[in-house]
PDB file of N, CA, C and O in Angstrom:
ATOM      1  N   UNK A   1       0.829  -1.196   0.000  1.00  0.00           N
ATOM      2  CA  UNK A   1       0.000   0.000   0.000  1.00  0.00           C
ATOM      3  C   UNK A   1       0.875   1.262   0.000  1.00  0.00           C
ATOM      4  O   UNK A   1       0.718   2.067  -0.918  1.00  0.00           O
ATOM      5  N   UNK A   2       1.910   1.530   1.088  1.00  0.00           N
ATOM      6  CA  UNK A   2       2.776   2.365   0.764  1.00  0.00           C
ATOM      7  C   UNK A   2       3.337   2.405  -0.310  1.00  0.00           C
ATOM      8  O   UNK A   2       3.126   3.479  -0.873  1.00  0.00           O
ATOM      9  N   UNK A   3       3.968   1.722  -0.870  1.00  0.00           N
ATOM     10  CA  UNK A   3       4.710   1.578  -2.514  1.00  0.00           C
ATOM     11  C   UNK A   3       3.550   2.268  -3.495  1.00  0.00           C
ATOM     12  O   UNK A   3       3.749   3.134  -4.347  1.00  0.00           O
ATOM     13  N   UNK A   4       2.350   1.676  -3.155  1.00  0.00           N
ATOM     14  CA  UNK A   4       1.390   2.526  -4.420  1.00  0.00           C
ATOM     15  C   UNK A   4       1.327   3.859  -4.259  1.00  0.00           C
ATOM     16  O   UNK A   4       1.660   4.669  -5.124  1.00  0.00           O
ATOM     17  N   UNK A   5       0.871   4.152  -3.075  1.00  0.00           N
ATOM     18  CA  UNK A   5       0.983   5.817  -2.301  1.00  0.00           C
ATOM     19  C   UNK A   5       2.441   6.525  -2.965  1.00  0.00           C
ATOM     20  O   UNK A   5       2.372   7.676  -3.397  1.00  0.00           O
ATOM     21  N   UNK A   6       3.804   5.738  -3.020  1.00  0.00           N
ATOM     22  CA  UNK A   6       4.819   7.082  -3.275  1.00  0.00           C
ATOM     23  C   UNK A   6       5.102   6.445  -4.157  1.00  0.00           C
ATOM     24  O   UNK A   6       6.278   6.743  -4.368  1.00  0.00           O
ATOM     25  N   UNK A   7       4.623   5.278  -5.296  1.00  0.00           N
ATOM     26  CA  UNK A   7       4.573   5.587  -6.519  1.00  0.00           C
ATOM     27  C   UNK A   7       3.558   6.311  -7.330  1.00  0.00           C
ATOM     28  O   UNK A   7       3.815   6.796  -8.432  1.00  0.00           O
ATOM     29  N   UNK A   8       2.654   6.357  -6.878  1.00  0.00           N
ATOM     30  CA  UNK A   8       1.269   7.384  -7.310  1.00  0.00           C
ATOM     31  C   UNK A   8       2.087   9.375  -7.197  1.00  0.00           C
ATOM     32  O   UNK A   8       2.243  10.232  -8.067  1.00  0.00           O
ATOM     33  N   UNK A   9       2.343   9.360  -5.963  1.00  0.00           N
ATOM     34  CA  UNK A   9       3.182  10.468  -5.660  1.00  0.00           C
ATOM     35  C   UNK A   9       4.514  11.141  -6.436  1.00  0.00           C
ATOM     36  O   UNK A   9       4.696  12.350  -6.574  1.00  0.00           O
ATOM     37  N   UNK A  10       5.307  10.184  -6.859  1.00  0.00           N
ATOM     38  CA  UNK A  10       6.183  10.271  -7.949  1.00  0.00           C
ATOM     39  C   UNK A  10       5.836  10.665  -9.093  1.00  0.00           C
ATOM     40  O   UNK A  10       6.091  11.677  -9.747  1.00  0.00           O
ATOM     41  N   UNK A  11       4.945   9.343  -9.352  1.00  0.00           N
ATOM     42  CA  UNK A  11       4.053   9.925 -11.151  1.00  0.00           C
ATOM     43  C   UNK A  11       3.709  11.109 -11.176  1.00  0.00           C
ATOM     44  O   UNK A  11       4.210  11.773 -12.083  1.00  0.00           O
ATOM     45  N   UNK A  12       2.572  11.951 -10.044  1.00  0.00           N
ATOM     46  CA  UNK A  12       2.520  12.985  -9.932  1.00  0.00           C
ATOM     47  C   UNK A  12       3.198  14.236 -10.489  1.00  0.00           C
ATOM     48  O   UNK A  12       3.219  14.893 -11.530  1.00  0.00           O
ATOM     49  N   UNK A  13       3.709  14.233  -9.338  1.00  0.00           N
ATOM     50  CA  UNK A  13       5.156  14.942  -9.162  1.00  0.00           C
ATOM     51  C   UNK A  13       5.827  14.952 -10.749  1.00  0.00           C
ATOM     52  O   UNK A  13       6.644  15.825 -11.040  1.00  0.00           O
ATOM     53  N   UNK A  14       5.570  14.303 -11.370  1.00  0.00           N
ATOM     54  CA  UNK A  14       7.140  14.041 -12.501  1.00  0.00           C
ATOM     55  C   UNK A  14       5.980  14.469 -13.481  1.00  0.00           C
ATOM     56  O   UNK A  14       6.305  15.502 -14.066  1.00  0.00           O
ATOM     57  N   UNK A  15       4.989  14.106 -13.774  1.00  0.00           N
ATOM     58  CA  UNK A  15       3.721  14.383 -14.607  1.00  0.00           C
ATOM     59  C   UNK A  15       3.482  16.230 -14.454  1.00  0.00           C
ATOM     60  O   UNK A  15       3.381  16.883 -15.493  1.00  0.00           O
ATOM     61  N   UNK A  16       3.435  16.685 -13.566  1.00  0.00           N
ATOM     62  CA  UNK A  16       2.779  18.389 -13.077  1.00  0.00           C
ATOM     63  C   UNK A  16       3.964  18.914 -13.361  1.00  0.00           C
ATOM     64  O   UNK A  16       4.992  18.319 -13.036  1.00  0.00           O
ATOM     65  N   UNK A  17       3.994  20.241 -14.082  1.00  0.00           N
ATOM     66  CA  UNK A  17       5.395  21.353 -13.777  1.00  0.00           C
ATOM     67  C   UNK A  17       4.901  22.327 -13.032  1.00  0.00           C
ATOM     68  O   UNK A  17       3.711  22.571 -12.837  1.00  0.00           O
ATOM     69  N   UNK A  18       6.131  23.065 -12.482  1.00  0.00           N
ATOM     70  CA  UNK A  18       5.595  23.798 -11.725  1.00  0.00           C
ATOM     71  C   UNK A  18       4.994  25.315 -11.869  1.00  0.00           C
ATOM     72  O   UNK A  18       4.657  26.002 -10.905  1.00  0.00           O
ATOM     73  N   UNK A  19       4.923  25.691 -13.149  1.00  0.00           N
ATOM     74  CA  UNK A  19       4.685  26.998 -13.977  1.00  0.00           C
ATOM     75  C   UNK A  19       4.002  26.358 -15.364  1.00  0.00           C
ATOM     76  O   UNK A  19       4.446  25.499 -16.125  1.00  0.00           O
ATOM     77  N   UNK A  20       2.814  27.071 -15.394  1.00  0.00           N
ATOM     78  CA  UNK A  20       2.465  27.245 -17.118  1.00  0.00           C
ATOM     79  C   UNK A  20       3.623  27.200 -18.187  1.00  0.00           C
ATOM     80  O   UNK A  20       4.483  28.041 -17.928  1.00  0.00           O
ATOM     81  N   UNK A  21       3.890  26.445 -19.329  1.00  0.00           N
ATOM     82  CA  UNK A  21       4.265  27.117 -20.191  1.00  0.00           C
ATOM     83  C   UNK A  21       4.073  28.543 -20.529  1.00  0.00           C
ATOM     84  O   UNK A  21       5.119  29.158 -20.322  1.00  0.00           O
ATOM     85  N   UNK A  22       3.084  29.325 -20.992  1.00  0.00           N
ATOM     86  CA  UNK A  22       2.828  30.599 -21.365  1.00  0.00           C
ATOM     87  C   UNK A  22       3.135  31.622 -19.822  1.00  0.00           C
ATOM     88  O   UNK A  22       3.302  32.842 -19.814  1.00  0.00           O
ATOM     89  N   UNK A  23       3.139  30.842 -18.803  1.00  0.00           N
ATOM     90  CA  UNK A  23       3.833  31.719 -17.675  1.00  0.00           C
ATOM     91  C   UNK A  23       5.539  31.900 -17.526  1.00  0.00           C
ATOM     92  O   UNK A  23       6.261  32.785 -17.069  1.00  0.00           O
ATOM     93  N   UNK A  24       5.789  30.478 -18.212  1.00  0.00           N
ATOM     94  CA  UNK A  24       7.418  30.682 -18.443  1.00  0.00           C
ATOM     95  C   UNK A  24       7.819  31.821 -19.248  1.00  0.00           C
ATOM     96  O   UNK A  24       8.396  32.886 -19.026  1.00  0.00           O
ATOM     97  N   UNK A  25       7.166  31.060 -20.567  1.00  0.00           N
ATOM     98  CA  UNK A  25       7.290  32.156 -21.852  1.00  0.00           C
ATOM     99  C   UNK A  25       7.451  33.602 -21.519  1.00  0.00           C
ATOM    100  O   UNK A  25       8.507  34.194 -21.742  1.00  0.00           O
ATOM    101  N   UNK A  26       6.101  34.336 -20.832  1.00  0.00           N
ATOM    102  CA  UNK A  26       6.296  35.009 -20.371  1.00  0.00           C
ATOM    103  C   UNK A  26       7.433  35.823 -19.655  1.00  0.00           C
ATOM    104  O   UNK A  26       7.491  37.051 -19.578  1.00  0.00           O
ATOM    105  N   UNK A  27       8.232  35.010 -19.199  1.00  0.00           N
ATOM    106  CA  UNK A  27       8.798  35.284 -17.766  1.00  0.00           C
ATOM    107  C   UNK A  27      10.416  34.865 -18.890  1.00  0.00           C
ATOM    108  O   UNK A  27      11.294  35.699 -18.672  1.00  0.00           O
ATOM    109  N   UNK A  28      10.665  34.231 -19.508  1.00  0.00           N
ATOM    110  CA  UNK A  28      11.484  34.520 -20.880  1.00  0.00           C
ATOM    111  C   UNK A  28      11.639  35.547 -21.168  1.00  0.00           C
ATOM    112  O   UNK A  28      12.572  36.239 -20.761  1.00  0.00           O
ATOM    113  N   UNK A  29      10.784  35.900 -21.925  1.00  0.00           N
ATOM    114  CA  UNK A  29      10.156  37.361 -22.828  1.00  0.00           C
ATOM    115  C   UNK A  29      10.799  38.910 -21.487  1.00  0.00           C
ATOM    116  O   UNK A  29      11.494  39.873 -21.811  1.00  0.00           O
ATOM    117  N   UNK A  30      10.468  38.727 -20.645  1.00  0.00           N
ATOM    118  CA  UNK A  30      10.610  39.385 -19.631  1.00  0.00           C
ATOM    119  C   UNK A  30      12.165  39.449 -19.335  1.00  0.00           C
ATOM    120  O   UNK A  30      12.720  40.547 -19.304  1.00  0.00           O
ATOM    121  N   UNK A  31      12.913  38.205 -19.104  1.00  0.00           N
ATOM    122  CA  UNK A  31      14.271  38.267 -18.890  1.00  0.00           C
ATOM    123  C   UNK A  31      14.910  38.937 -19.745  1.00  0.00           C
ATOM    124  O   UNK A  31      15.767  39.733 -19.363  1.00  0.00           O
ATOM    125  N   UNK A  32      14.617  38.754 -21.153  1.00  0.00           N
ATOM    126  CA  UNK A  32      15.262  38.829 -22.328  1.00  0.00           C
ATOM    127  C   UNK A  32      15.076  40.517 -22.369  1.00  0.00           C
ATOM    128  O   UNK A  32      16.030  41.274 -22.542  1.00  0.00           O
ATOM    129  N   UNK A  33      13.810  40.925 -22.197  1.00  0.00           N
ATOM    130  CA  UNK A  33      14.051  42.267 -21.892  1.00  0.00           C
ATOM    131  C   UNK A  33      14.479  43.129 -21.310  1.00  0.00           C
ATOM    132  O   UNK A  33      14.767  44.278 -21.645  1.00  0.00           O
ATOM    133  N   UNK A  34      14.552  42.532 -20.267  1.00  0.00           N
ATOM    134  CA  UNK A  34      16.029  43.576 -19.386  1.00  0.00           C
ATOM    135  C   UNK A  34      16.933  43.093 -19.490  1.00  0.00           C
ATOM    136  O   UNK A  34      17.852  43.867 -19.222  1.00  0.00           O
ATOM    137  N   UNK A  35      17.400  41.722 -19.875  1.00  0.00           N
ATOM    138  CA  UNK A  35      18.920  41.630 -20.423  1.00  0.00           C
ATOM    139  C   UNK A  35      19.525  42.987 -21.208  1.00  0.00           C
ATOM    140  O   UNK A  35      20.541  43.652 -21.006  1.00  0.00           O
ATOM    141  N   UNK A  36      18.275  43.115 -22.348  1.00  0.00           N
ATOM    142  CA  UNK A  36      18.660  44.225 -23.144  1.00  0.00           C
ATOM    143  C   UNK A  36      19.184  45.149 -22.609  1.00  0.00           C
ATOM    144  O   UNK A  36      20.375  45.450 -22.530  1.00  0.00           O
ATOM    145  N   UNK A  37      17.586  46.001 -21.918  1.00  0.00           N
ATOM    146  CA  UNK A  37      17.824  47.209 -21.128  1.00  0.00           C
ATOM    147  C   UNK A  37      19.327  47.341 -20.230  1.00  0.00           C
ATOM    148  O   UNK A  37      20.083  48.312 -20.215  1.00  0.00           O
ATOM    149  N   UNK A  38      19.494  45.898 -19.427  1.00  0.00           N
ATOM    150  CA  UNK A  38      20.552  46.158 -18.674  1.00  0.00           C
ATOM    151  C   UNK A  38      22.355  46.566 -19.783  1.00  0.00           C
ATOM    152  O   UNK A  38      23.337  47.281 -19.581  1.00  0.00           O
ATOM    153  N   UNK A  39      22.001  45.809 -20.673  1.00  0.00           N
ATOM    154  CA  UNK A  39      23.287  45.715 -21.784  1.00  0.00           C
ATOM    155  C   UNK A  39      23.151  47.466 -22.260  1.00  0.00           C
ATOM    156  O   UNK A  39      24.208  48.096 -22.237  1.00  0.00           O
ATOM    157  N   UNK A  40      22.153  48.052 -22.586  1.00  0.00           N
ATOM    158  CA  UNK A  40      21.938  49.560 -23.342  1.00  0.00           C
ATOM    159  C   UNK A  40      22.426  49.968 -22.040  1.00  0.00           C
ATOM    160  O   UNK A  40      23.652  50.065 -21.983  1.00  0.00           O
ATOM    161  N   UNK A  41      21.857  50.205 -21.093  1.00  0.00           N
ATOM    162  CA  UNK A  41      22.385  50.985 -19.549  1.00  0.00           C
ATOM    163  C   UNK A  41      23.673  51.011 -19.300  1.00  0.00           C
ATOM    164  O   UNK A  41      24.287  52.007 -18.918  1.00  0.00           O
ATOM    165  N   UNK A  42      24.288  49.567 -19.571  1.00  0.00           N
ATOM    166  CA  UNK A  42      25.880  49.560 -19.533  1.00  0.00           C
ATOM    167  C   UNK A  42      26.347  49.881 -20.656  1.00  0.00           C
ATOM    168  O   UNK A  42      27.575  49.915 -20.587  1.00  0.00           O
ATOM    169  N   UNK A  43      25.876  50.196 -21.903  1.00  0.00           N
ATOM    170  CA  UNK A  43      26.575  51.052 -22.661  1.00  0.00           C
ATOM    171  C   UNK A  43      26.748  52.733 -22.462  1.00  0.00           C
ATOM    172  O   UNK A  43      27.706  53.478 -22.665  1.00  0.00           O
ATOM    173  N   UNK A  44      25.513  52.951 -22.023  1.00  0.00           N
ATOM    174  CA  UNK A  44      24.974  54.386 -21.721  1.00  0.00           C
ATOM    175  C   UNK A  44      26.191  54.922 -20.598  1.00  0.00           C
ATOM    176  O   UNK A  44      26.571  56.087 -20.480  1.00  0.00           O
ATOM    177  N   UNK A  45      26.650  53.812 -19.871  1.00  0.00           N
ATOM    178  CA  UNK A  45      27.273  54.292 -18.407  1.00  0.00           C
ATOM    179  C   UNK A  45      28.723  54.244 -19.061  1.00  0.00           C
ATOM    180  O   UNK A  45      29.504  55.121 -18.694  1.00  0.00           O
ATOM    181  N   UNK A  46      29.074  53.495 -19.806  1.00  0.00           N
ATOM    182  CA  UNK A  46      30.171  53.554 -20.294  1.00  0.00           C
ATOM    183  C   UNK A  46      30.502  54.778 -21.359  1.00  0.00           C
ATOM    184  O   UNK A  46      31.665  55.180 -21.408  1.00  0.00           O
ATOM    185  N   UNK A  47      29.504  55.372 -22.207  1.00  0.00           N
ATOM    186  CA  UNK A  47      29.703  56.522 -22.940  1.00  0.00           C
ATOM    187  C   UNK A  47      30.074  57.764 -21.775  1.00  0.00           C
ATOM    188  O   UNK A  47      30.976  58.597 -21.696  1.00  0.00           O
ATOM    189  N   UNK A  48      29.190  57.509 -21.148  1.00  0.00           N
ATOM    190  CA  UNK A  48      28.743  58.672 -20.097  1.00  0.00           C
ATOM    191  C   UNK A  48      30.248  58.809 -19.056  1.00  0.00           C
ATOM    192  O   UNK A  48      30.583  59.969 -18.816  1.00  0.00           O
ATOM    193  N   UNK A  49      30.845  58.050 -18.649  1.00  0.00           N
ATOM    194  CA  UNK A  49      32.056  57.400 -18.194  1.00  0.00           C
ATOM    195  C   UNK A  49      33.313  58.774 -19.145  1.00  0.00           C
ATOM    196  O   UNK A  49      33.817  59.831 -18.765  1.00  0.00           O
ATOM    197  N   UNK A  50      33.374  57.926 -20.563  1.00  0.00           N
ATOM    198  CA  UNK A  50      33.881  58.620 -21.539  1.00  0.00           C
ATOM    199  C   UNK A  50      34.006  60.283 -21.703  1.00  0.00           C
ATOM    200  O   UNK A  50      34.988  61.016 -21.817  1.00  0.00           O
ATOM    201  N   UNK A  51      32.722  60.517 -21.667  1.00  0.00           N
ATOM    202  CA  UNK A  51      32.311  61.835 -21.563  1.00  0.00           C
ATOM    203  C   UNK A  51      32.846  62.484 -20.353  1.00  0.00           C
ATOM    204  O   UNK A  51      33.432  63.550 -20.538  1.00  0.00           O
ATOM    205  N   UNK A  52      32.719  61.877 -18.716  1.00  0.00           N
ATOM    206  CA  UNK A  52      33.006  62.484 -18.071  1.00  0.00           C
ATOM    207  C   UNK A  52      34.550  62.728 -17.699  1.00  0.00           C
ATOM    208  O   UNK A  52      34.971  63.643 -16.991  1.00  0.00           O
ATOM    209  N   UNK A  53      35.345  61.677 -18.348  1.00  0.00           N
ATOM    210  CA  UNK A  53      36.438  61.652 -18.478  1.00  0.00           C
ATOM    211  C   UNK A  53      37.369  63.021 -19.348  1.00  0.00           C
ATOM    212  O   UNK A  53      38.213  63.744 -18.819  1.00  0.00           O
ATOM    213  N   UNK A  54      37.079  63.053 -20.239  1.00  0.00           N
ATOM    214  CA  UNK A  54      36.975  63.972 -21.690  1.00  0.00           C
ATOM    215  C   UNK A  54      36.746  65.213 -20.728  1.00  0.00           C
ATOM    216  O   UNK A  54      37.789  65.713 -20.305  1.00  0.00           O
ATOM    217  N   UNK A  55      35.812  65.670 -20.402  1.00  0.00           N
ATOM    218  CA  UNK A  55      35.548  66.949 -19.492  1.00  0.00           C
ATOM    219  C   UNK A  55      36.536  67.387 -18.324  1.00  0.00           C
ATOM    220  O   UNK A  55      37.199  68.413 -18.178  1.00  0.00           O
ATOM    221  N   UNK A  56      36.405  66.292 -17.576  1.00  0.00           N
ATOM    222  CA  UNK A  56      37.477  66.142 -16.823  1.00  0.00           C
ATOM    223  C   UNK A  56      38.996  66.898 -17.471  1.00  0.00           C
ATOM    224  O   UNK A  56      39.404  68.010 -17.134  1.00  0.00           O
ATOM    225  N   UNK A  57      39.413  66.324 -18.089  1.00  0.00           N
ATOM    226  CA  UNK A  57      40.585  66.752 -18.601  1.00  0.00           C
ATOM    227  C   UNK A  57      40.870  68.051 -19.751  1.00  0.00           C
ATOM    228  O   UNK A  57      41.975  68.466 -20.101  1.00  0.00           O
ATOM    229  N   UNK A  58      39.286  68.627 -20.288  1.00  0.00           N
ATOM    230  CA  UNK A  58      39.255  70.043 -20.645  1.00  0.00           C
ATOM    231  C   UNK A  58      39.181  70.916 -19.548  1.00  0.00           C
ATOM    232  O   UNK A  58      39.721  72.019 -19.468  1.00  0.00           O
ATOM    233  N   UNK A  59      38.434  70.323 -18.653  1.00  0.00           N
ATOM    234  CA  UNK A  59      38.460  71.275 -17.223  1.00  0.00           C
ATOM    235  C   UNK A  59      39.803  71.690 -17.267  1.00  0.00           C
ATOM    236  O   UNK A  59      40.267  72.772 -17.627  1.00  0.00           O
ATOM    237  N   UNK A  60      40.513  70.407 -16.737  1.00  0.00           N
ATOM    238  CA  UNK A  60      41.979  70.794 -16.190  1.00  0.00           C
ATOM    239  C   UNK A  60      43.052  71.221 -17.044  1.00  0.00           C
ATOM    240  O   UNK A  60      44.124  71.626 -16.596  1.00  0.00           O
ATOM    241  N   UNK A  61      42.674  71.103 -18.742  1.00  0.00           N
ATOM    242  CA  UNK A  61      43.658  72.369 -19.453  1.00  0.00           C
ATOM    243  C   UNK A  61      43.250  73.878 -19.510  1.00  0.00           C
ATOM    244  O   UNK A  61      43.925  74.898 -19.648  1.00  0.00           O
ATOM    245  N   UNK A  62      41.609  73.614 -19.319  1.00  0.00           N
ATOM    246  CA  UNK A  62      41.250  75.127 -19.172  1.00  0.00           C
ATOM    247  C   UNK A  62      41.724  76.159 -17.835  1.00  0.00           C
ATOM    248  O   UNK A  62      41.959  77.367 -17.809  1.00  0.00           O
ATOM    249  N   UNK A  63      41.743  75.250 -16.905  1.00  0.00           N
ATOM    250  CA  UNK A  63      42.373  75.792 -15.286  1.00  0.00           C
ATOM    251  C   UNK A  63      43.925  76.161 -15.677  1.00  0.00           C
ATOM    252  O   UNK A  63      44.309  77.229 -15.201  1.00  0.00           O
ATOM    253  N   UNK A  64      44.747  75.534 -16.366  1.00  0.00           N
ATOM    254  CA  UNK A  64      46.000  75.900 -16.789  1.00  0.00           C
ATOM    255  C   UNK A  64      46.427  76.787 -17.335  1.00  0.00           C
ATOM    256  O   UNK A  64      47.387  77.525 -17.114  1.00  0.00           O
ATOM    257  N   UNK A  65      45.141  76.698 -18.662  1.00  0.00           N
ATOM    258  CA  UNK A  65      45.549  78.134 -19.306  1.00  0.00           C
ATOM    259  C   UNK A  65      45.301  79.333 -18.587  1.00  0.00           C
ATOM    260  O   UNK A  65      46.013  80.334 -18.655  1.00  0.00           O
ATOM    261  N   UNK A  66      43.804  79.158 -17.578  1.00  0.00           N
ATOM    262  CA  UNK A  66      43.380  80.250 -17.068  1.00  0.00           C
ATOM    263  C   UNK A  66      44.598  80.666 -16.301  1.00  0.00           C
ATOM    264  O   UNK A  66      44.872  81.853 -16.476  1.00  0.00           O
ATOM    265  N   UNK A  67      45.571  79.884 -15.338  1.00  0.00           N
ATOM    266  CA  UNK A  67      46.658  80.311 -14.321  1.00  0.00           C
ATOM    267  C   UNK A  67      47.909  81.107 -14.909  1.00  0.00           C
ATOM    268  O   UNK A  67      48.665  81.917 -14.372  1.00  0.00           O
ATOM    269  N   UNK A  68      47.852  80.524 -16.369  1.00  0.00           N
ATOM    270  CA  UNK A  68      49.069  80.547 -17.379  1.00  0.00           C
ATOM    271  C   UNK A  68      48.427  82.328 -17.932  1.00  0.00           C
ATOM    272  O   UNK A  68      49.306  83.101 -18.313  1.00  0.00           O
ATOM    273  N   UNK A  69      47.697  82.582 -17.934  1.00  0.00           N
ATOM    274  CA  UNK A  69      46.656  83.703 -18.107  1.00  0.00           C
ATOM    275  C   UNK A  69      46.909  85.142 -17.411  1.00  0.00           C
ATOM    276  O   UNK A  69      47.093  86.310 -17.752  1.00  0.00           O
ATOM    277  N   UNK A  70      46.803  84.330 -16.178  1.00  0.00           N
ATOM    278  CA  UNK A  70      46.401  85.000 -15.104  1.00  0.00           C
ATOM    279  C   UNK A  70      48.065  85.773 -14.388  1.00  0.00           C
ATOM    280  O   UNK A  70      48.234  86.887 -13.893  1.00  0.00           O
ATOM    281  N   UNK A  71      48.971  84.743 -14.591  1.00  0.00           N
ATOM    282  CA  UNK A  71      50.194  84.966 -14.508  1.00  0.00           C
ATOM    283  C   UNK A  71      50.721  86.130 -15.031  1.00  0.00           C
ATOM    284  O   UNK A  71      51.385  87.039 -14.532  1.00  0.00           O
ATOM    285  N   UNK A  72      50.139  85.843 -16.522  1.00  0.00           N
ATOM    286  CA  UNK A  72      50.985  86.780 -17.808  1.00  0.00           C
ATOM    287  C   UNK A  72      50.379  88.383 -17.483  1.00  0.00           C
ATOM    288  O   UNK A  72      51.078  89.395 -17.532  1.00  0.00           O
ATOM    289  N   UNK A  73      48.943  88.348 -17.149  1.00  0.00           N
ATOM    290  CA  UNK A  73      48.501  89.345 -16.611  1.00  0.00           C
ATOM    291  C   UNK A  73      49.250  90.100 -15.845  1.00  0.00           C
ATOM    292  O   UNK A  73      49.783  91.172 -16.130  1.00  0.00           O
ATOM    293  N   UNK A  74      49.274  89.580 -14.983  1.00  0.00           N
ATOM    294  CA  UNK A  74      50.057  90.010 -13.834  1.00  0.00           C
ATOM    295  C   UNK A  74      51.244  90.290 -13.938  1.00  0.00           C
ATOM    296  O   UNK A  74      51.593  91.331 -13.380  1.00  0.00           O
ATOM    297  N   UNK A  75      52.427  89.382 -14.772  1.00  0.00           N
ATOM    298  CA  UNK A  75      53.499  90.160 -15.115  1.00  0.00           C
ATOM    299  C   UNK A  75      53.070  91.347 -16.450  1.00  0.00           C
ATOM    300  O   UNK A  75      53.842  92.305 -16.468  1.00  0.00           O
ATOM    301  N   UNK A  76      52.443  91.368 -17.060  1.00  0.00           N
ATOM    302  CA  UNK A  76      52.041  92.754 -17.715  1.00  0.00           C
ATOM    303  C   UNK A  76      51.841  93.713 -17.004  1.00  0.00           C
ATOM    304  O   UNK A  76      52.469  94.737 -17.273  1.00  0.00           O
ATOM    305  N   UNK A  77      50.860  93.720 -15.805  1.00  0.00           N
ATOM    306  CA  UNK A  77      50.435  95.054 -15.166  1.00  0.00           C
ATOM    307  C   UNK A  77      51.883  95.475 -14.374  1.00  0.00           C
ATOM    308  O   UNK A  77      52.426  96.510 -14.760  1.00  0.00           O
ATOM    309  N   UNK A  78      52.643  94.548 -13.067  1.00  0.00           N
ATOM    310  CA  UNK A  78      53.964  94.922 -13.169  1.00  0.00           C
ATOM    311  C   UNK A  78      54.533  95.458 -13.927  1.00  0.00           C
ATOM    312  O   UNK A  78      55.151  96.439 -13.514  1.00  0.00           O
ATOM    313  N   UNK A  79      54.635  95.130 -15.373  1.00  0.00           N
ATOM    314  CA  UNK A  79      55.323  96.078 -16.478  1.00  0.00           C
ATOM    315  C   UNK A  79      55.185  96.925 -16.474  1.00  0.00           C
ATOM    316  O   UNK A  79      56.135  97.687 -16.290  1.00  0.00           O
ATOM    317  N   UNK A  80      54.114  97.321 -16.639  1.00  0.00           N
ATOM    318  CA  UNK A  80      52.680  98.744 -17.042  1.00  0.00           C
ATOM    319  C   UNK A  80      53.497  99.407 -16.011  1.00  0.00           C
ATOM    320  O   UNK A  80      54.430 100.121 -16.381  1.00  0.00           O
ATOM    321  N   UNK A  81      53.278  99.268 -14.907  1.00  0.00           N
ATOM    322  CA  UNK A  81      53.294  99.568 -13.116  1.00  0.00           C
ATOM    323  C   UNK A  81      55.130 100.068 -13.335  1.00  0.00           C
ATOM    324  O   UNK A  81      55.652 100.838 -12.529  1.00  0.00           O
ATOM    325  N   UNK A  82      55.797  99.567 -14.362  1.00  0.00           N
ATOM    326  CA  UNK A  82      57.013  99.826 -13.927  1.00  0.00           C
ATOM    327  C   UNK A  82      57.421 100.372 -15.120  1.00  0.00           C
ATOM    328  O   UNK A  82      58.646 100.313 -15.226  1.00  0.00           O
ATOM    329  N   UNK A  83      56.924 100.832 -15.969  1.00  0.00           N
ATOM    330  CA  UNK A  83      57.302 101.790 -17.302  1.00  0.00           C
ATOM    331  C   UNK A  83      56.415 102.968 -16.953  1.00  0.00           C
ATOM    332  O   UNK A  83      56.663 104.036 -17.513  1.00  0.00           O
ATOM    333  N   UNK A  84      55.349 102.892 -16.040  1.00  0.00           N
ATOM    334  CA  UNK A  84      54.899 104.546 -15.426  1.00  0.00           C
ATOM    335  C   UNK A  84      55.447 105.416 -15.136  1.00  0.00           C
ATOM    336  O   UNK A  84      55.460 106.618 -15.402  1.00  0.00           O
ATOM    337  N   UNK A  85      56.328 104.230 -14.074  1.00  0.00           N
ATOM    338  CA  UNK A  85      57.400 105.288 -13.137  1.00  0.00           C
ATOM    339  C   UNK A  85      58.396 105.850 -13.838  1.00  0.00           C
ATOM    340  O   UNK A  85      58.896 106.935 -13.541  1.00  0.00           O
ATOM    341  N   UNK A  86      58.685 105.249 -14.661  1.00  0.00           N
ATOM    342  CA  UNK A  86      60.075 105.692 -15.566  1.00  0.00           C
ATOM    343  C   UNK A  86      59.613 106.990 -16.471  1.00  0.00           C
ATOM    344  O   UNK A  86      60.416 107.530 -17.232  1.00  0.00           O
TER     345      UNK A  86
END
């Protein structure tokens, strides 16, 4: 009697899945779509990466020139300041 019970139980079991097909499918369809999304996002972060990099380093030639600028200024007005007096 037991043997029929957890062979009845087995068949079961091995016979039933545990999700619809069309709920899998679904749920496929679904993965596959944010696979995407996630793959575009990591491209997006990687341009964006790029970009901020790139900026980054116009910043810091623009700060150079501005000092390199700012310098020359300054030895000009000294000049100015010292061909007055003369």
């Amino acid at each position: 009697m037991i043997k029929k019970v957890a062979l009845t139980m087995i068949v079961l079991g091995l016979t039933t899945s545990c999700v619809s097909k069309k709920i899998y499918q679904d749920l496929e369809s679904q993965y596959a779509d944010l696979k995407k999304e996630r793959n575009a996002l990591a491209d997006e972060n990687e341009g964006l990466k790029t970009s901020k990099n790139q900026l980054e380093l116009d910043k810091n030639n623009l700060q150079t020139e501005l000092s390199k600028t700012k310098a020359e200024r300054d030895k000009l007005a000294t000049d100015y300041e010292a061909t007055k007096k003369t």
